[in-house]
N, C-alpha and C positions, 0 to 999 in steps of 0.2 A: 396413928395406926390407920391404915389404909381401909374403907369404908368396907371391901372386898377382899381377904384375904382367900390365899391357896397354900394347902399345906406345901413346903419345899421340895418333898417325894413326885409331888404330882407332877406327871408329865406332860405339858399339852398335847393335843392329837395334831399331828402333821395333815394338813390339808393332802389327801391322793390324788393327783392329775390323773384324767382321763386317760385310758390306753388309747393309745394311735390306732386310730381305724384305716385300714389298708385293703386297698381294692380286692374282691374275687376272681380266684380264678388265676393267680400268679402263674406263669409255668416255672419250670424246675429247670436250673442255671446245668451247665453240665459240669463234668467232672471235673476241669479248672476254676470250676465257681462265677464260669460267665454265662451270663446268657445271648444264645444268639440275635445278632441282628435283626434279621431275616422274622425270627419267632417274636422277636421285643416289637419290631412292627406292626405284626399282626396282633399282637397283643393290646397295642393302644389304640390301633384302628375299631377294635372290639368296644372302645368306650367311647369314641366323636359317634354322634349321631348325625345324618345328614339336614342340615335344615330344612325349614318346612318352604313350601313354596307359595309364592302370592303375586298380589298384580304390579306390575313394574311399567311405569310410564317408558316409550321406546327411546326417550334419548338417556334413561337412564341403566337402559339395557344392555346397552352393548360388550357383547366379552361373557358375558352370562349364557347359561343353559336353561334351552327353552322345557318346560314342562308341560306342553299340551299338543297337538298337533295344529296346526294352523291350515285353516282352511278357508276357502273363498265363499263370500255369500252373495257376490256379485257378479257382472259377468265384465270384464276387457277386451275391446271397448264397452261401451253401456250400450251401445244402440250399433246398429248396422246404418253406415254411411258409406255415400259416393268420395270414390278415389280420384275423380276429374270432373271438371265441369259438364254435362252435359245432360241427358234427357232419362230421366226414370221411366222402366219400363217392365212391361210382362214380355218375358222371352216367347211365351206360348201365344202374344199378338204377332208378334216378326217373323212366326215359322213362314219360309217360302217366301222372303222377302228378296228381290232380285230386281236387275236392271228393268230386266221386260215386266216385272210383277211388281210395282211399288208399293209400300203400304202407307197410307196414310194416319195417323194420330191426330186426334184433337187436343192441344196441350190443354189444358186444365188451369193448373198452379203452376208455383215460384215457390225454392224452397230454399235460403243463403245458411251460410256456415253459420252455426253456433244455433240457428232458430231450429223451430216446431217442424213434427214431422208431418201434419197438417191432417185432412181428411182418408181417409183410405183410398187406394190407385183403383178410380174402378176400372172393370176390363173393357180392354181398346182405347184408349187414353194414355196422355204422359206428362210428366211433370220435369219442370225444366228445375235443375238441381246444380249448386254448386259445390265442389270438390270440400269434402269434409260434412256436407248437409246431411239430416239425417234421410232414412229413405222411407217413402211413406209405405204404411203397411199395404203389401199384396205386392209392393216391386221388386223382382230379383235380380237385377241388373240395369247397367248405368251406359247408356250408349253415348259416346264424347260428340261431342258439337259438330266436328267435324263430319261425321259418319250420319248428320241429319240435313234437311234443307226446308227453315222454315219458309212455310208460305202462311203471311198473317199469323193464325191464331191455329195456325196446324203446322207438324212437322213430318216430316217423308221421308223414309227410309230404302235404301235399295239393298243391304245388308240386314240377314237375321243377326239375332242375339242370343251369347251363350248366359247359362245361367253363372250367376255372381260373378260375373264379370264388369271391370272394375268399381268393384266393392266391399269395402273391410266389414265384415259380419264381427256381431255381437256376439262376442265371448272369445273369438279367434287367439286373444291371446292367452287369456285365463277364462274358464268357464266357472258358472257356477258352480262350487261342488267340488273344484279342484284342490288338492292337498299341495300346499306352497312350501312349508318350511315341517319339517318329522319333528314327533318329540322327542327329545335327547339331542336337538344340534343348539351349538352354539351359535348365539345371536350375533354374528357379522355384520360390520354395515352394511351387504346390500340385502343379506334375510332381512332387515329391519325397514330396508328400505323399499320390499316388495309386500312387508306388512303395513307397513303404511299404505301403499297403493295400493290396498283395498278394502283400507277405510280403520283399521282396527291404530287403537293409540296407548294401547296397554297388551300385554303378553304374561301370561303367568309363568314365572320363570324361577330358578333357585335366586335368593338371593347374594349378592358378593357378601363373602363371609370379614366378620372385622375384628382383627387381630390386633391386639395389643403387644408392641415390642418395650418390656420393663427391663433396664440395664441396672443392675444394681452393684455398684461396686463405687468406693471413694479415692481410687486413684485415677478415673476418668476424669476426663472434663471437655467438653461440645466445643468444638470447633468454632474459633472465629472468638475464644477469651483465653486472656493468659494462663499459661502455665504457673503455681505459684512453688509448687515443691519439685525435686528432682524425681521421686517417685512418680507424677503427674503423666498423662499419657493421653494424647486425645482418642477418642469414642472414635472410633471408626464400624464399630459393628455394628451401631444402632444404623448406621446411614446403611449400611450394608444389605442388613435384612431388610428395612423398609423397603429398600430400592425394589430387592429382590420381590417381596412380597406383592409389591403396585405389579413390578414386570408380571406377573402371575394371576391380575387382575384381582386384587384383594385390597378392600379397604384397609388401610393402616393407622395406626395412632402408635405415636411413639413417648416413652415417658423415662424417665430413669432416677436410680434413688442413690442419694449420696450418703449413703451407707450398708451393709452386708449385714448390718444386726437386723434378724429376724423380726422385730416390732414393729423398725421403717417400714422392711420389706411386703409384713402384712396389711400396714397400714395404707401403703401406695397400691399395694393388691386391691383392697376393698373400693378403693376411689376409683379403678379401674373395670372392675367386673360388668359394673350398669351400661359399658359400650364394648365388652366384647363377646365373642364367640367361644374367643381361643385367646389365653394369653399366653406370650411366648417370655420365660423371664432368665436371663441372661445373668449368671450369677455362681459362685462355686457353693459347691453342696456342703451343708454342715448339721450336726444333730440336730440343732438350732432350728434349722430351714424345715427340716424333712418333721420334726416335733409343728413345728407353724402351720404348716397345711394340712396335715392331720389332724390336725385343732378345727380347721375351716369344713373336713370332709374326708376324701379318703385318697390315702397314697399307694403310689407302687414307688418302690426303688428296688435297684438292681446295678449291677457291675453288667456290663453288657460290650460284649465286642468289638473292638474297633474305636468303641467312642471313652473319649477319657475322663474316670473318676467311674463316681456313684451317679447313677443317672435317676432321676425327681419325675414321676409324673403327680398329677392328682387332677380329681375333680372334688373344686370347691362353690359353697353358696349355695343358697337358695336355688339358683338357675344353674344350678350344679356346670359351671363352667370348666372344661380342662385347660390346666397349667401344662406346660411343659417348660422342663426346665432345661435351659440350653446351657454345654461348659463354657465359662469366660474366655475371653480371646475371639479376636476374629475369625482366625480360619475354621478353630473347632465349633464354633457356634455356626458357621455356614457351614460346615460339614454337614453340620448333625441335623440342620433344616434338611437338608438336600436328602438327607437319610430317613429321616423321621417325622420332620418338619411338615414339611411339603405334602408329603400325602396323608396327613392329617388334615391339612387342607382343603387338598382335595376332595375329601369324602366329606366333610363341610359343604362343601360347593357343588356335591352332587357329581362330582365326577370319579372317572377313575385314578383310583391311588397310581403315582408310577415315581419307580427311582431311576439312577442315573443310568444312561445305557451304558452296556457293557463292551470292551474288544480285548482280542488282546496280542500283544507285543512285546517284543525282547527290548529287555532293559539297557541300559547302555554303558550301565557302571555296576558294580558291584554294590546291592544292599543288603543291609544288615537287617534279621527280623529279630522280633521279640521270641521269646521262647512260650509264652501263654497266653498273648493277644493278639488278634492283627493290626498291625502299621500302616496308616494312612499318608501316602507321601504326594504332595504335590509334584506336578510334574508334566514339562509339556511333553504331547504324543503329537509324532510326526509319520511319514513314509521311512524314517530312519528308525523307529524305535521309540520308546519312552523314558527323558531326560528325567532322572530327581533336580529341583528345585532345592537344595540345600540350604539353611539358616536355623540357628539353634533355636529361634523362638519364629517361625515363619509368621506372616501378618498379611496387609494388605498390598504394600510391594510385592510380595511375591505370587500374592495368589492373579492380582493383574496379569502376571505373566504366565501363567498358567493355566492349560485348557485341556488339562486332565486330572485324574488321582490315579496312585500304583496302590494296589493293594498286596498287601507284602505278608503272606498267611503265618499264623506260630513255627516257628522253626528253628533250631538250635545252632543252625547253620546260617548263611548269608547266601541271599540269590546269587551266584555270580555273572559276570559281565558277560550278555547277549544272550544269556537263559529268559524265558518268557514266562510275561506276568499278566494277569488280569487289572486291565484298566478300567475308570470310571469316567465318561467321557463328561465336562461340563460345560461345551459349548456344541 
């Protein structure tokens, strides 16, 4: 007999999992039970916060938004110097200087490029200066060699002198004081390179935000190793979005998990969160999935317009990081950056949010819409109109060739051929 018996009536208690905690402030899907785009946007842009901002060495700057204004605490050039070889002088010794009235100067000093700007010019006297030399304090003008005629250890003038004539004055090009680069512009190579030229080696700027691309599905497989089953299919979407995301200047790390059960997926989640911002996780939605990050913090899901299935956000961890969960497949996981993605991003990086520009143009065939969603069709747009790009399961062949989306609204009917449609333009 067992040390511990339990009557056979007794029940043990079922362990209760936690309820799903689900983000505030859902909006309310409309009367086809979708919610829109446009509102599911705004909705997740509600929960990225913009990073904070800090000092960033200038060659690590560049493609960033500056956060301070930049201003000069020096003057360009540093010092006021002669523009030609010849004689420093006070313009107000040479008034009335002419053939019949000569003047005469006692030169003084020597003063060569790159040296000291020496004693102060006293008045009536001149300092013989070469081109690029600095000019001693009290001289406002640089009379050239030609325009003197030494005798010994004096020089003679038959022509006056205008003030700062040739003479490049200190600060002429930047003064002190002067406002170089505004806050809020992006640091370009030559913003960064007129911050360096004047002295500064740091810029408090947003940081580039770094996104995690998590591919979780087991009939991929990375380019460049065999295929071993028919099912097998290489990853093109991981290449896709990183490409994307670097062109958009964002650090990237990319990882992928060879398996869709919830446990891996957590478990490559958590080894991932300590380097991101934002992780973007590439994968089809299941009770599973949406139960997993609820566990970690809080979700939204929603059926939302345009984009297909059940759509995943959440913020998980400690550093309360948001997930976004992209649908499998190449083109709808770049869709749904381009839609949602991106300017998620962007408000990361301190900028502004923006989606695809809009035009629009007659189609050139007849398409078919959904009756309660809208239809995202690739499709090049020309001077001629907007071609669908046809293929039952479209991929990265096709989207190469295309440099548009049709947006094709619920409709019971089919657009017909040279009726006009709202395009999304992608290049």
């Amino acid at each position: 007999m067992p040390l511990l018996s339990r009557p056979k009536d007794e029940i043990l208690p079922v362990p209760s999992l936690p309820e799903p905690s689900y983000l505030e402030g859902a909006p309310d899907a409309s009367g086809k039970g979708l919610r829109g785009l446009d509102v599911h946007r705004e909705y997740l842009l509600g929960h990225v916060e913009t990073l904070r901002p800090f000092g960033i060495n200038l060659l690590d700057a560049a493609g960033l938004t500056l956060c301070e204004s930049i201003v000069s605490d020096i003057d360009l050039p540093t010092f006021t110097a002669a523009t030609v070889d010849g004689y420093a002088v006070r313009t107000s010794n040479l008034v009335g200087a002419s053939r019949q009235r000569p003047i005469i100067l006692p030169v003084v000093d020597r003063v060569e490029a790159g040296g000291y700007r020496h004693a102060p010019l006293a008045p009536r006297t001149a300092v013989l200066v070469a081109a690029g030399a600095p000019l001693p304090e009290g001289a406002d003008a640089v009379m050239p060699l030609a325009d003197g005629f030494a005798v010994e250890d004096d020089v003679q003038f038959t022509t006056e002198a205008s003030v700062h004539r040739n003479v490049r004055l200190a600060g002429s090009r930047v003064a002190d004081g002067d406002q170089l680069v505004a806050r809020g512009s992006v640091l370009t190579p030559r913003a960064l390179a007129v911050i360096a030229e004047v002295g500064h080696d740091k810029v408090l700027a947003m940081p580039r935000p770094r996104v995690v691309v998590l591919v979780a599905d087991d009939t991929l497989k990375a380019p460049g190793l065999p295929l071993s089953r028919l099912a097998e299919t290489y990853d093109a979407t991981s290449t896709l979005l990183a490409a994307t995301l670097r062109d958009d200047g964002i650090q990237v790390f990319v990882g992928h998990v060879a398996s869709t059960d919830p446990r891996s997926i957590g478990v490559a989640l958590g080894e991932q969160l300590v380097r991101a911002d934002l992780v973007m996780l590439v994968t089809r939605v299941t009770e599973g999935l949406e139960a997993m990050l609820a566990s970690q913090g809080a979700v939204d899901a929603a059926e939302v317009d345009a984009l297909p299935g059940r759509q995943l956000f959440a913020i998980v961890g400690e550093e309360r990081a948001p997930v976004l969960v992209l649908p499998p497949g190449t083109v709808p996981a770049y869709l749904a950056y381009l839609l949602v993605g991106r300017p998620l991003v962007q408000k990361l990086a301190g900028k502004e949010p923006t989606v695809p520009q809009e035009t629009s143009a007659p189609v050139t065939q007849e398409v078919a819409a959904d009756p309660v969603r809208t239809r995202l069709l690739l499709a090049q747009h020309s001077t001629r109109g907007a071609t669908p790009l046809t293929a039952d399961v479209p991929g990265a062949a096709e989207l190469v060739d295309a440099n548009a989306v049709i947006v094709v609204p619920p409709a019971s009917v089919p657009i017909p051929a040279h009726g006009d449609v709202t395009c999304w333009l992608l290049d």
